[in-house]
One Martini backbone bead per residue (centre of mass of N, CA, C, O) as a GRO file, in nm:
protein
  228
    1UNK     BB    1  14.035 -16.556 -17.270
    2UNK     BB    2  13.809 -16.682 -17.430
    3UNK     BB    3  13.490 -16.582 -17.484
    4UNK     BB    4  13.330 -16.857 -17.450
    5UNK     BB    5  13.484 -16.902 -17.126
    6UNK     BB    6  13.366 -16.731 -16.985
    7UNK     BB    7  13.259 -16.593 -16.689
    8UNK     BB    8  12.954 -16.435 -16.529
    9UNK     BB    9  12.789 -16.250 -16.414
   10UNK     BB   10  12.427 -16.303 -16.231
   11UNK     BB   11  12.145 -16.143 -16.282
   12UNK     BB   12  12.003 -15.952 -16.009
   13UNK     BB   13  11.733 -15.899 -15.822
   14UNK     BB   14  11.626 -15.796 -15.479
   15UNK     BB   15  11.420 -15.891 -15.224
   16UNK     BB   16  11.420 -15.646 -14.909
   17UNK     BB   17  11.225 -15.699 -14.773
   18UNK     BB   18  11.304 -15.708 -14.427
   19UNK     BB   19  11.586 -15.764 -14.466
   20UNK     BB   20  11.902 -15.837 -14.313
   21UNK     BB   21  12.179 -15.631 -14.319
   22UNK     BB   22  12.514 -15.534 -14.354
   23UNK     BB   23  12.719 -15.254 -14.245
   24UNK     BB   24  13.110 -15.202 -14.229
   25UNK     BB   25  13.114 -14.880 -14.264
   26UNK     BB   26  13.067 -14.517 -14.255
   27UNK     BB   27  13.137 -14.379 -14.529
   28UNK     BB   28  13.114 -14.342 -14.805
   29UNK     BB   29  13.019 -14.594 -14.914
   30UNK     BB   30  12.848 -14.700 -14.715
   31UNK     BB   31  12.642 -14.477 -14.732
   32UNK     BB   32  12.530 -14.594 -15.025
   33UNK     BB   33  12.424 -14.841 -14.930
   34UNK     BB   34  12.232 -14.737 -14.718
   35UNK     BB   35  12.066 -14.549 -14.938
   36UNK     BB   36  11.966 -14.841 -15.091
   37UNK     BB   37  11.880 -15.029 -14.860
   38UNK     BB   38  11.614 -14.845 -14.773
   39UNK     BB   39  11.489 -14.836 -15.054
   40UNK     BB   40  11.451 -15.155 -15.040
   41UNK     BB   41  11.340 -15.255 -14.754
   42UNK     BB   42  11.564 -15.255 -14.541
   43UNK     BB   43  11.746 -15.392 -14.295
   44UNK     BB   44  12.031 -15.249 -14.073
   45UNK     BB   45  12.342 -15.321 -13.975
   46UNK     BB   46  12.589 -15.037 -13.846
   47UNK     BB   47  12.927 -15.045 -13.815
   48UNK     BB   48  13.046 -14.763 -13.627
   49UNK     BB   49  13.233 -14.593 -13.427
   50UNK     BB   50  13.174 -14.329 -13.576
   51UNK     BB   51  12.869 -14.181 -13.559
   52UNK     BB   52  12.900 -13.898 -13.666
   53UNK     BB   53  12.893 -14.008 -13.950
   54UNK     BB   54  12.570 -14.156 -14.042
   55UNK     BB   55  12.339 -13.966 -14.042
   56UNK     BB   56  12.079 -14.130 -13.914
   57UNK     BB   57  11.751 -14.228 -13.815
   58UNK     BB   58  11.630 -14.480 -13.940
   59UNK     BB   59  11.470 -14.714 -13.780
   60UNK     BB   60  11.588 -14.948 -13.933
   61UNK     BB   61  11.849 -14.885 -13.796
   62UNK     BB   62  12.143 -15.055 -13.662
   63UNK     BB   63  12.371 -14.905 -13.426
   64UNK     BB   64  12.714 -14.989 -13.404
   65UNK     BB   65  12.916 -14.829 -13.177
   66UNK     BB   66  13.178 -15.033 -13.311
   67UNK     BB   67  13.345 -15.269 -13.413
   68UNK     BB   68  13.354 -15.549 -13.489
   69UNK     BB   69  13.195 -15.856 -13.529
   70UNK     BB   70  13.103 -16.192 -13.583
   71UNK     BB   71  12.802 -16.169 -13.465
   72UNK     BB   72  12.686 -15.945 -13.658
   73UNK     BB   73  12.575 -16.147 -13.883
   74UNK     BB   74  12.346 -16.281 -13.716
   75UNK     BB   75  12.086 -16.313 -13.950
   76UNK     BB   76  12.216 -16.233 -14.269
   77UNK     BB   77  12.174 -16.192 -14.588
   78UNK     BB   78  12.398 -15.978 -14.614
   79UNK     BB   79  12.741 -15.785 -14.681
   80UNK     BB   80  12.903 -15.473 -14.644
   81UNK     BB   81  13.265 -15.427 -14.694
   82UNK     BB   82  13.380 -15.036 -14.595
   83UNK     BB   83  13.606 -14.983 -14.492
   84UNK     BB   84  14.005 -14.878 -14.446
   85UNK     BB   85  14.048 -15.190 -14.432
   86UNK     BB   86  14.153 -15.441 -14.542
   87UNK     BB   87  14.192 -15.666 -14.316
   88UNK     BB   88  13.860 -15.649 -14.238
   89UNK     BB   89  13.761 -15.702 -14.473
   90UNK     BB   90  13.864 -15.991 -14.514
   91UNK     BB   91  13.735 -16.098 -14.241
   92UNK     BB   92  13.427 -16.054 -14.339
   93UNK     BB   93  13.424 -16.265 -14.541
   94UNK     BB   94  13.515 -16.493 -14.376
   95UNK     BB   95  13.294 -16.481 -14.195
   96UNK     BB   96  13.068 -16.519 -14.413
   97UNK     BB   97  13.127 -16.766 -14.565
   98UNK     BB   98  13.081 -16.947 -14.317
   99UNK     BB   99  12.752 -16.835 -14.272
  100UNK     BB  100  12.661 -16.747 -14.581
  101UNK     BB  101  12.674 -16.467 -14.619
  102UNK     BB  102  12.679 -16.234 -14.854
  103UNK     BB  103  12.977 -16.057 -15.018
  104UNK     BB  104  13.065 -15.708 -15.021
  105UNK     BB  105  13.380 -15.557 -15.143
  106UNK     BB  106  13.514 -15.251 -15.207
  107UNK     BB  107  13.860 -15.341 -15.256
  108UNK     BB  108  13.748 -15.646 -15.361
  109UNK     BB  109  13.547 -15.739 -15.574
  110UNK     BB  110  13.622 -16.061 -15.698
  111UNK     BB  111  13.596 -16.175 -15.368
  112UNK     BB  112  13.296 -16.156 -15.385
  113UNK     BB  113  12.983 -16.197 -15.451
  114UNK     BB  114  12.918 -15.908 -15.537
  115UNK     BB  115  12.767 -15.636 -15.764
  116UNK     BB  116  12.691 -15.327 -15.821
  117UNK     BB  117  12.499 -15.159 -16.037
  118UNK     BB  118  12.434 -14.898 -16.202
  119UNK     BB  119  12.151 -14.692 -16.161
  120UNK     BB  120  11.814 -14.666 -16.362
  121UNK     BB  121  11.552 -14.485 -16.299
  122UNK     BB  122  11.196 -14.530 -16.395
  123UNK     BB  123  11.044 -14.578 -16.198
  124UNK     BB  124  10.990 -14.934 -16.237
  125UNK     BB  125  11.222 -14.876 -16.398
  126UNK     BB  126  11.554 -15.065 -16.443
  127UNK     BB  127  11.883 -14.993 -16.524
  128UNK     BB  128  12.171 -15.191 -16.537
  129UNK     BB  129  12.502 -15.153 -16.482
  130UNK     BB  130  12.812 -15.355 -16.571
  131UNK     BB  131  13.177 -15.441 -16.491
  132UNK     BB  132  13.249 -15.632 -16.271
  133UNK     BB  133  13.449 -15.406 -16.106
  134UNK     BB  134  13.637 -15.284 -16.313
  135UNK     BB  135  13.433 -14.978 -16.382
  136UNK     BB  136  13.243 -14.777 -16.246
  137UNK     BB  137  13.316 -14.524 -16.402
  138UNK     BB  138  13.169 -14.669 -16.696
  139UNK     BB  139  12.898 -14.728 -16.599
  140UNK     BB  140  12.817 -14.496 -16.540
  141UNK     BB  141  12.849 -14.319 -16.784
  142UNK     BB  142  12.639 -14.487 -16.927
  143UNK     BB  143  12.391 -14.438 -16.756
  144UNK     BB  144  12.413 -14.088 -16.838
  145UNK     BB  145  12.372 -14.193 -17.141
  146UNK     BB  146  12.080 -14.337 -17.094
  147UNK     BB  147  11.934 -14.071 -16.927
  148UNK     BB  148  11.903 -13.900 -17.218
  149UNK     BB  149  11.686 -14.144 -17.319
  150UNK     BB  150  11.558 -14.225 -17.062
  151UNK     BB  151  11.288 -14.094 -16.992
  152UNK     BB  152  10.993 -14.023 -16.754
  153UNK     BB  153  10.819 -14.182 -16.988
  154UNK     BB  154  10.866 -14.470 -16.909
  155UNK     BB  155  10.729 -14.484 -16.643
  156UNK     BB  156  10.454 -14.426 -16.759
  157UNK     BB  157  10.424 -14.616 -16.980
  158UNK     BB  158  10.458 -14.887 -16.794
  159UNK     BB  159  10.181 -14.820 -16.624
  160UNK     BB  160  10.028 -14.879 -16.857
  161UNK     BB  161  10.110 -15.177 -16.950
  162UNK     BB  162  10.080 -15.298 -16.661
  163UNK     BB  163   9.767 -15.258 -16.709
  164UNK     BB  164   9.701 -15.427 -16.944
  165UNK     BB  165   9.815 -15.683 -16.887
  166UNK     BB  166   9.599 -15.718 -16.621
  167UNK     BB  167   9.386 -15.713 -16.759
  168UNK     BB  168   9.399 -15.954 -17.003
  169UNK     BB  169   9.449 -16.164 -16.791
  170UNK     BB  170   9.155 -16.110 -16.651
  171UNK     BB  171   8.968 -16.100 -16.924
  172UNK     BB  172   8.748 -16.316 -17.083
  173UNK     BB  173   8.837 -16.117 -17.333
  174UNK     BB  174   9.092 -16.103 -17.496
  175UNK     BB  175   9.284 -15.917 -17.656
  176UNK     BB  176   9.503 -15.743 -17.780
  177UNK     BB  177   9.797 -15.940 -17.674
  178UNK     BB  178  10.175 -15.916 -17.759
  179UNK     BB  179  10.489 -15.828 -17.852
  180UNK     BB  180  10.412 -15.747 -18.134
  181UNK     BB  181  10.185 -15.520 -18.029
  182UNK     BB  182  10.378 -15.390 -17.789
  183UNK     BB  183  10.622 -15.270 -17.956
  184UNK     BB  184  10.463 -15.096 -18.134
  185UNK     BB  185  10.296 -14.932 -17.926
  186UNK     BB  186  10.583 -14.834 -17.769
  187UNK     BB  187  10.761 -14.725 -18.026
  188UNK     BB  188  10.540 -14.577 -18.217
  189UNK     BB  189  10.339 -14.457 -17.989
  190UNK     BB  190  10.320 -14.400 -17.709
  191UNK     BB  191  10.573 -14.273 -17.663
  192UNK     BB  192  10.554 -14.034 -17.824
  193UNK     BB  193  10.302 -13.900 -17.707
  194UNK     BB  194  10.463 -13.834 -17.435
  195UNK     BB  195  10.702 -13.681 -17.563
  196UNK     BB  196  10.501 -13.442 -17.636
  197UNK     BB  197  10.252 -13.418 -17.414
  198UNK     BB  198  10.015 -13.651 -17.541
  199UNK     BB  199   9.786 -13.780 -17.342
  200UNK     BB  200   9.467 -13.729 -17.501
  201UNK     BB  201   9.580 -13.966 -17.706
  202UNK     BB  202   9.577 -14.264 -17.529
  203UNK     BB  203   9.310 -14.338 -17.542
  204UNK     BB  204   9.300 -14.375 -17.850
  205UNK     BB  205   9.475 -14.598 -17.849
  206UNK     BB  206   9.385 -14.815 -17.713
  207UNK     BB  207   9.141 -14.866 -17.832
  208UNK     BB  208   9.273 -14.925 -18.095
  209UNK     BB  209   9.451 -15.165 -18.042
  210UNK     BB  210   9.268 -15.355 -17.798
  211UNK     BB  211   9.001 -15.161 -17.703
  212UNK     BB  212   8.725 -15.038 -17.535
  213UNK     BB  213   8.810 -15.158 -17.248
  214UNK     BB  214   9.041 -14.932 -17.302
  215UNK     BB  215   9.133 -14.719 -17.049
  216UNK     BB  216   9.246 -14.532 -16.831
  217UNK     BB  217   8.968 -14.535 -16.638
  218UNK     BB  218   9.021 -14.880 -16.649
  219UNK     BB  219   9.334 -14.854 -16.581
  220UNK     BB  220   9.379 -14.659 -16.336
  221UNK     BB  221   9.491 -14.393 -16.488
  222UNK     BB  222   9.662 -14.056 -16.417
  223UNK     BB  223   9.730 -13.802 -16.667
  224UNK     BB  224   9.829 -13.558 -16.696
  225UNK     BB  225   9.798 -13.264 -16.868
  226UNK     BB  226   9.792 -13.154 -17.217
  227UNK     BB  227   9.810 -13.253 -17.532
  228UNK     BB  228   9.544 -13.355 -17.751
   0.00000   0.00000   0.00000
């Protein structure tokens, strides 16, 4: 297929809190959607025959230790089918579609709505890689190769900037603050001083950037102490 003509999967975060999710079968995969599902503020309906499998007790968790069954579905924004049957998840998606329901298949990626992608966290940083479930485990290398280069100081950067712009937002005179401006900040000046660990120097730079209205203290952020 040519490149022009190919079509991709749409990425997207998804908001789930307090939303309710279905995985079924509590082996090593489903266990792994279990606790990012857990992370995400996700309610749970859990199905797996063999409760000794699932090792959670967190009450978001609803355990259905039995087989499946299509009203498992009832209610659920999402379902991840992880069983060791082709056949049984196959049967959950058939059942999920008909209910309009978002179904990711283990075994059968292509079928699916939806494939998660290798993440990594720095806070509130997400970088998402995927490989549209054609080869998981080159996500994955890619990611543990972006965690070499953007270490837990892009996190703590971020709550810097996110802070800077909820005041501009907010300031009756607006200071300078825009993505050129920003960008200078975060690659020339801002990380580099996170990455030698001059916290004490972050002060000096918001003010001369933005102006004197912008200070740690003004942006109610709190950094270890570091070198000057």
């Amino acid at each position: 297929m040519p490149v022009g003509t190919q079509k991709f999967n749409y990425p997207i975060f998804l908001n789930l809190a307090q939303r309710q999710a279905l995985i079924v079968g509590a082996g090593q995969v489903g266990r792994r959607k279990l606790a990012g599902l857990l992370e995400a503020g996700a309610r749970v309906r859990l199905v797996e025959p063999r409760a000794d499998r699932v090792g959670s007790t967190d009450p978001a968790v609803e355990l259905l230790a039995r087989e499946y069954r299509p009203e498992d579905l009832q209610g659920v924004f999402l379902v991840f089918a992880c069983t060791d049957s082709p056949e049984v998840n196959q049967r959950i998606l058939k059942d999920a579609h008909r209910q309009g329901v978002l179904c990711a298949c283990s075994d059968r990626f292509s079928a699916g709505d939806f494939v998660l992608p290798a993440l990594l966290r720095r806070g509130q940083l997400s970088l998402a890689i995927s490989t549209a479930g054609r080869s998981p485990a080159l996500a994955a290398l890619v990611r543990d190769q972006l965690a070499e280069q953007v270490t837990d100081n892009w996190g703590v950067g971020l709550e810097i900037v996110a802070a800077v712009r909820r005041k501009w937002l907010t300031d009756p005179v607006p200071g300078k603050y825009n993505q050129q401006v920003l960008r200078g900040f975060w690659q020339d000046q801002l990380l580099p001083l996170l990455e030698l660990g001059r916290f004490g120097a972050v002060d000096d730079l918001l003010r001369a950037t933005f102006g004197d209205d912008y200070s740690l203290a003004k942006l109610q952020i709190q950094l270890p102490e570091g070198k000057p």
